[in-house]
C-alpha positions as CSV (number, residue, x, y, z in Angstrom):
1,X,27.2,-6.1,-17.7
2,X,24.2,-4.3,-19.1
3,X,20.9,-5.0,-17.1
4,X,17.2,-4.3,-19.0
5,X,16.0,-1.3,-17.1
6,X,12.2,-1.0,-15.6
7,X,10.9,2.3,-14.1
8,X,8.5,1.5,-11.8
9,X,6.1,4.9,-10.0
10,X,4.4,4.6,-6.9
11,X,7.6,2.2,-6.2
12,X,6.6,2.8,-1.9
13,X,3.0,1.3,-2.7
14,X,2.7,-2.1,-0.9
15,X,2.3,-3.2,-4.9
16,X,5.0,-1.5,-5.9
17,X,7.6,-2.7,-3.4
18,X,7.1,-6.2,-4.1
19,X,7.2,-5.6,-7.9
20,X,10.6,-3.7,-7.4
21,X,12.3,-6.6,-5.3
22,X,10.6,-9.4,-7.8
23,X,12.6,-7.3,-10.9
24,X,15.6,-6.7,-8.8
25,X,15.5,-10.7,-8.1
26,X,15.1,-11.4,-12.4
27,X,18.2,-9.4,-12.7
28,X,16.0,-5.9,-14.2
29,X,17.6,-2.9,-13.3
30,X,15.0,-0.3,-11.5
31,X,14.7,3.3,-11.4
32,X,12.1,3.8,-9.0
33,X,9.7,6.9,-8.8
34,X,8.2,8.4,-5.1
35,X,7.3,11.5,-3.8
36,X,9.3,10.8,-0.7
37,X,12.3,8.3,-2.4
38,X,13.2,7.6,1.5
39,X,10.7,5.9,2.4
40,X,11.9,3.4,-0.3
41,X,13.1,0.1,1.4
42,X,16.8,0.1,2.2
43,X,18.3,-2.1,-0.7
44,X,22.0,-2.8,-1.5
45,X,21.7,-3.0,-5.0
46,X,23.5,-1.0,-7.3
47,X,20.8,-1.9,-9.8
48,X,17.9,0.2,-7.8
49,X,18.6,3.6,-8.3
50,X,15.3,6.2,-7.0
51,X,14.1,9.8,-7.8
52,X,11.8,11.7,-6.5
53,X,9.0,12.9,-8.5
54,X,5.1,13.3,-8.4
55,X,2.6,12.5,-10.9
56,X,2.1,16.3,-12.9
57,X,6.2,16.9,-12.6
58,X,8.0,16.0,-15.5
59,X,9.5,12.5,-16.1
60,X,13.5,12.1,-15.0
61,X,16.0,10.4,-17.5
62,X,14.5,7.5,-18.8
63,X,15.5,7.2,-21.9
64,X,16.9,4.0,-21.4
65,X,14.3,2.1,-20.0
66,X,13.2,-0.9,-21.5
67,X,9.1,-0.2,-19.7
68,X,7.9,2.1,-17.5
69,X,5.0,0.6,-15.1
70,X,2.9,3.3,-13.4
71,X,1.4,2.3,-10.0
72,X,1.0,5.7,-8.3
73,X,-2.7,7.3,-8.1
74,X,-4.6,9.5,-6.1
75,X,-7.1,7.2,-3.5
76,X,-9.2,9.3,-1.4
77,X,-9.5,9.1,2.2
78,X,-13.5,9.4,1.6
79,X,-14.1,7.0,-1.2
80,X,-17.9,8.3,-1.8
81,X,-17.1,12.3,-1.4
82,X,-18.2,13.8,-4.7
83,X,-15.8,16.6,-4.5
84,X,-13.0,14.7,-4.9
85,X,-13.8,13.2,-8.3
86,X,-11.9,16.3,-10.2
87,X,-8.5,15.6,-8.4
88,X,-9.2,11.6,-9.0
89,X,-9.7,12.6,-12.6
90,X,-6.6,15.1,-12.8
91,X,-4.4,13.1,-11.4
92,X,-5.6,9.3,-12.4
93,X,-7.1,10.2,-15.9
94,X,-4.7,12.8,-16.8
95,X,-2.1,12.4,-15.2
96,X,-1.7,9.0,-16.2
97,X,-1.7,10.2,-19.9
98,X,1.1,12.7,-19.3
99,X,3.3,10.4,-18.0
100,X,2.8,8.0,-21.1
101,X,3.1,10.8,-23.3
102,X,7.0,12.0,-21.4
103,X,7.6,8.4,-21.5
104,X,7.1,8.3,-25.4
105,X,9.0,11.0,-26.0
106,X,11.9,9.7,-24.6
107,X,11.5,6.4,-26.9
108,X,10.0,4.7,-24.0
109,X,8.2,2.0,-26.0
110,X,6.7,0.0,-23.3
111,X,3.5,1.3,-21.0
112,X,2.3,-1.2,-18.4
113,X,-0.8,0.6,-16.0
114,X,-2.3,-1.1,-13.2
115,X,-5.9,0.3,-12.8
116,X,-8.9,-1.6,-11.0
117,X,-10.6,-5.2,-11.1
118,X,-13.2,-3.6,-9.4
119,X,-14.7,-1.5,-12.0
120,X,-17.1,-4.6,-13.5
121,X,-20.6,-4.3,-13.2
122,X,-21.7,-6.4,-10.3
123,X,-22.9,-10.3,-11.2
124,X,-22.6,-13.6,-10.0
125,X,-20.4,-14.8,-12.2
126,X,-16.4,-14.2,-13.0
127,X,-15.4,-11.0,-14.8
128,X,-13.4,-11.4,-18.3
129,X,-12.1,-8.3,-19.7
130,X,-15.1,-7.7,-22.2
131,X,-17.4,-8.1,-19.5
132,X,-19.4,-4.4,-18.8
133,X,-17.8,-1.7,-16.3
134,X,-20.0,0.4,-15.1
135,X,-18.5,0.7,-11.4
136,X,-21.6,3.3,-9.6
137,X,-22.0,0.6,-6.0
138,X,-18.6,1.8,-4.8
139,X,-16.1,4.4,-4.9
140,X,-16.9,5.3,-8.2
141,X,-15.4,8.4,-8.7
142,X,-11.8,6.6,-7.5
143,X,-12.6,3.6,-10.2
144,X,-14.2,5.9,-12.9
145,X,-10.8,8.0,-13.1
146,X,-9.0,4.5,-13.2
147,X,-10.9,3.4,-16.2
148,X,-11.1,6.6,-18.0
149,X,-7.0,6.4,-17.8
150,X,-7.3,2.4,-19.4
151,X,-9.1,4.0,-22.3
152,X,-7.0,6.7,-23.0
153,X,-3.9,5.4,-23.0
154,X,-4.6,2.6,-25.0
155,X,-6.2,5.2,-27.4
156,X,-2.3,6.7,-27.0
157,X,-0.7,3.5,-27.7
158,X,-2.7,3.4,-30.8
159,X,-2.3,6.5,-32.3
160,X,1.5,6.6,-30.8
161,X,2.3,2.8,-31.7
162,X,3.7,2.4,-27.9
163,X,2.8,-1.0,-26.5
164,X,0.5,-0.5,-23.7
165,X,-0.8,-3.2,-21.2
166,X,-3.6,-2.9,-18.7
167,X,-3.6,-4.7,-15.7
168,X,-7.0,-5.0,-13.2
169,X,-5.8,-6.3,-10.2
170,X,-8.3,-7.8,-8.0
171,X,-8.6,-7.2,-3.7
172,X,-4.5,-7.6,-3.3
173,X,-2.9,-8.6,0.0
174,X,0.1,-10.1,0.9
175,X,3.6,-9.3,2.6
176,X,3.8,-5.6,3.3
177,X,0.4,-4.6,3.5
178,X,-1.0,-2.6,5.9
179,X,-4.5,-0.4,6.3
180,X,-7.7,-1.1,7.7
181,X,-8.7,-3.9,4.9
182,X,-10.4,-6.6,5.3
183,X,-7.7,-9.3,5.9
184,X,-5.3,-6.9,8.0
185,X,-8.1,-6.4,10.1
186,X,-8.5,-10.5,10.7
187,X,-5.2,-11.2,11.1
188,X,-4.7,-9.2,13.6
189,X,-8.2,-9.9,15.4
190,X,-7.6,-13.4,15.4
191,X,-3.5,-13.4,16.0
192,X,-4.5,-11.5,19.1
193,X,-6.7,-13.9,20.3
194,X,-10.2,-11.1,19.7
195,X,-13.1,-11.6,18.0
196,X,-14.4,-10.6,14.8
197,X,-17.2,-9.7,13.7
198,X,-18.6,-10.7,10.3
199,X,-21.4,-8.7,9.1
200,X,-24.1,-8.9,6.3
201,X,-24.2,-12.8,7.2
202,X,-20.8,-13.3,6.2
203,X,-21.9,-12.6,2.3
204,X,-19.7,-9.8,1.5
205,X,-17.4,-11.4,-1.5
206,X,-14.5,-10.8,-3.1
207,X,-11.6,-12.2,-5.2
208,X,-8.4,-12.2,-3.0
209,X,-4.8,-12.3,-5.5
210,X,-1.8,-13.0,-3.6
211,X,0.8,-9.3,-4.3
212,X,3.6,-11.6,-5.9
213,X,1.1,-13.1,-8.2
214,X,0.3,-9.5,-9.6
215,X,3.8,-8.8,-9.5
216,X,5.0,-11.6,-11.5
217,X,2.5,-11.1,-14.0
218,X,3.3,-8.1,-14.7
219,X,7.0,-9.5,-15.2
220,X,5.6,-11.7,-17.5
221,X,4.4,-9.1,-19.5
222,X,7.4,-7.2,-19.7
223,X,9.7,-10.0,-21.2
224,X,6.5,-11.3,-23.6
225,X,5.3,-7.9,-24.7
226,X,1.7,-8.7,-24.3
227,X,0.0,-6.3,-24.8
228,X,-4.1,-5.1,-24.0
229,X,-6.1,-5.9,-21.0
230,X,-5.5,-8.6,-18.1
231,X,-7.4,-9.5,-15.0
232,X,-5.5,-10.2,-12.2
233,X,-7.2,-12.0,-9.5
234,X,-7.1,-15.0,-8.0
235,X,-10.0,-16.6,-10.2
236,X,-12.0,-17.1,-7.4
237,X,-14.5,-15.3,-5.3
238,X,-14.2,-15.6,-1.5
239,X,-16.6,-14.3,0.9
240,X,-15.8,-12.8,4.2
241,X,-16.8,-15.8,6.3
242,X,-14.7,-18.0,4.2
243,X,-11.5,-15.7,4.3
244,X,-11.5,-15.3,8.0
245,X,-12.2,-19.3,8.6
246,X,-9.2,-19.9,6.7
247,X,-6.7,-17.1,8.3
248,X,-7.9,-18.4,11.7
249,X,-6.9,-21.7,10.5
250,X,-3.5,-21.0,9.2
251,X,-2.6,-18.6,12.2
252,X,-4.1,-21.8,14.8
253,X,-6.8,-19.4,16.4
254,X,-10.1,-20.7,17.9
255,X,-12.8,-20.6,15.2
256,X,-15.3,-19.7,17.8
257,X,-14.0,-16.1,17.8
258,X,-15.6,-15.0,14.5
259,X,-19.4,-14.2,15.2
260,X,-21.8,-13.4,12.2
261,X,-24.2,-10.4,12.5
262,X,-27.2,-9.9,10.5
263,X,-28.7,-11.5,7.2
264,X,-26.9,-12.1,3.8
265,X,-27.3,-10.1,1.2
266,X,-28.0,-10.5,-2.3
267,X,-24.5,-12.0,-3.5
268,X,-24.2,-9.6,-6.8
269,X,-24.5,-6.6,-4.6
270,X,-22.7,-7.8,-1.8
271,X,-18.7,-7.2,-2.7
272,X,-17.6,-7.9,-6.4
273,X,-17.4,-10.5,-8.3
274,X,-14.9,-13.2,-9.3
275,X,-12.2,-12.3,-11.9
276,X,-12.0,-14.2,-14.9
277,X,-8.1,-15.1,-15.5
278,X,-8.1,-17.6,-18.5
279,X,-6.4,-14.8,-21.1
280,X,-4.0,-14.2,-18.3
281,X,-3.4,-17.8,-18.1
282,X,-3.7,-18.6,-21.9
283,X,-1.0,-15.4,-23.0
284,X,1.3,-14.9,-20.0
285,X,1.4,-18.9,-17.8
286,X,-0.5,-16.7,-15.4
287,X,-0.5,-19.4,-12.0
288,X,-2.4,-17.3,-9.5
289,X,-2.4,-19.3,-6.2
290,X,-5.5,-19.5,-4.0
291,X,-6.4,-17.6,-1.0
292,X,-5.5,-20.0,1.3
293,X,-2.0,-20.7,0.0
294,X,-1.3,-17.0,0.1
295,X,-2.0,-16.7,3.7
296,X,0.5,-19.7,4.3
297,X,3.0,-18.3,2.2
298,X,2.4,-14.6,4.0
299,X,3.0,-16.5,7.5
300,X,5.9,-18.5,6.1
301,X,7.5,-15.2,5.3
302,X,7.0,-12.7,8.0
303,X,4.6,-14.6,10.7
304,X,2.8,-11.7,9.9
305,X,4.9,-9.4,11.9
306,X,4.5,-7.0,9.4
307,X,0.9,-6.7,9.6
308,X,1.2,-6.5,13.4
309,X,3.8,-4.1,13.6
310,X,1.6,-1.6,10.7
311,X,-1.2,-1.5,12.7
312,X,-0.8,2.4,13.7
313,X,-0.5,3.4,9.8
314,X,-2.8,4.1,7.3
């Protein structure tokens, strides 16, 4: 039997995992792309097959993939340090070009580029994909590279007729994340029974999307051949206070263990703003699920072993 085959970079990204067991599960065959292909997730499917390769290094074989989805990037450890806005840039921008460009010339037709919901100029109501970018609050030279790579490969796909889609993912979290964010941090705070500390009055804000959410959208994608730019959020802006309310609910901890510091902020400053999902919704049956029925389904899954058991990594 002949599977459709995806090829899927940055495949030992907490995005990128999910999205390779969510195309394994549809019955895609994966090549999967890493600089260190052993970190990969054990999987006994003959359908995964993995390489190792870094963004600048040629493509492998894959001439007979049906899309290639590129997830790998370059985040720096010091978001705000000017100096590393040239290796952002190489390796976001251009880098991201270069592997469109080996794709296409191995009759890869199908592009699919996950850059940034947070590049939107900050305002108090939902982004849609029209709204402005101008992302200078934040890691901008991170997001700047991100959306400099959106506008040149779909200046490729033009020129090149290769489909291209853009996807701006909102604040992700979900089963195999780990890091110092802003959830992690709560859940394990409040599963061990610690405080937390909400600063800024609790105003910081942010749209939370559940990983499998992003992951099947991007799915959807593939098999329609949409094509263009799609938010991927949850639709809905949640503020810190909210977000650690409802994981201390789900994991049964005493509410009295989050304290609020300090004043609120003004709310357009303070985080990012809601994405707009209607042309997600509209083109591709996008079904985002809210924030607190992506904690529940996180529990459901792992008990959230996974986030306890990261808390030594990066």
């Amino acid at each position: 039997m002949t599977f459709k085959e995806l090829v899927v970079t940055g495949a030992t990204g907490f995005i990128g995992a999910r999205l390779i067991d969510q195309a394994l599960a549809r019955g895609y065959a994966v090549t999967a792309l890493a600089r260190d292909p052993d970190r990969i997730a054990a999987r006994k499917d003959a359908r995964l097959r993995t390489e190792k390769w870094s963004i600048g290094e040629p493509l492998p074989s894959v001439r007979q993939a049906a899309a290639l989805l590129h997830l790998a990037a370059y985040i720096p450890a010091d978001l705000s340090d000017a100096q590393q806005a040239a290796k952002c840039f190489e390796i976001n921008t251009n880098g991201a070009l270069q592997v469109a460009m080996d794709a296409a010339s191995q009759s890869v037709r199908r592009f699919v580029y996950f850059g940034s919901g947070q590049v939107y100029t900050p305002a108090p109501e939902p982004a849609s994909e029209t709204s402005p970018a101008f992302p200078v609050n934040r890691a901008s030279y991170y997001l700047a590279s991100k959306l400099s790579a959106e506008i040149c490969l779909l200046a490729f796909g033009k020129a090149t007729g290769m489909s291209v889609t853009i996807f701006r993912p909102a604040s992700v979290y979900g089963p195999g994340m780990h890091g110092k964010g802003m959830v992690t941090a709560f859940i394990r705070a409040l599963a061990d029974g610690h405080s937390v500390i909400i600063r800024d009055g609790g105003a910081y804000r942010v749209d939370l999307v559940y990983v499998d959410d992003v992951a099947s959208l991007a799915l959807k994608a593939v098999a329609g051949e949409s094509e263009g730019v799609f938010n991927a959020g949850s639709g809905h802006v949640c503020t810190s206070l909210e977000a650690a309310h409802i994981i201390a609910e789900v994991i049964g901890a005493d509410p009295s263990l989050i304290k609020v510091e300090g004043e609120g902020r003004d709310a357009a400053a303070a985080g990012f703003a809601a994405l707009n999902v209607a042309k997600a919704v509209d083109q591709l049956a996008y079904t985002p699920r809210a924030f607190r029925q992506g904690i529940e389904a996180w529990k459901a899954e792992t008990g959230f072993a996974d986030v306890q058991n990261a808390s030594g990594q990066d």
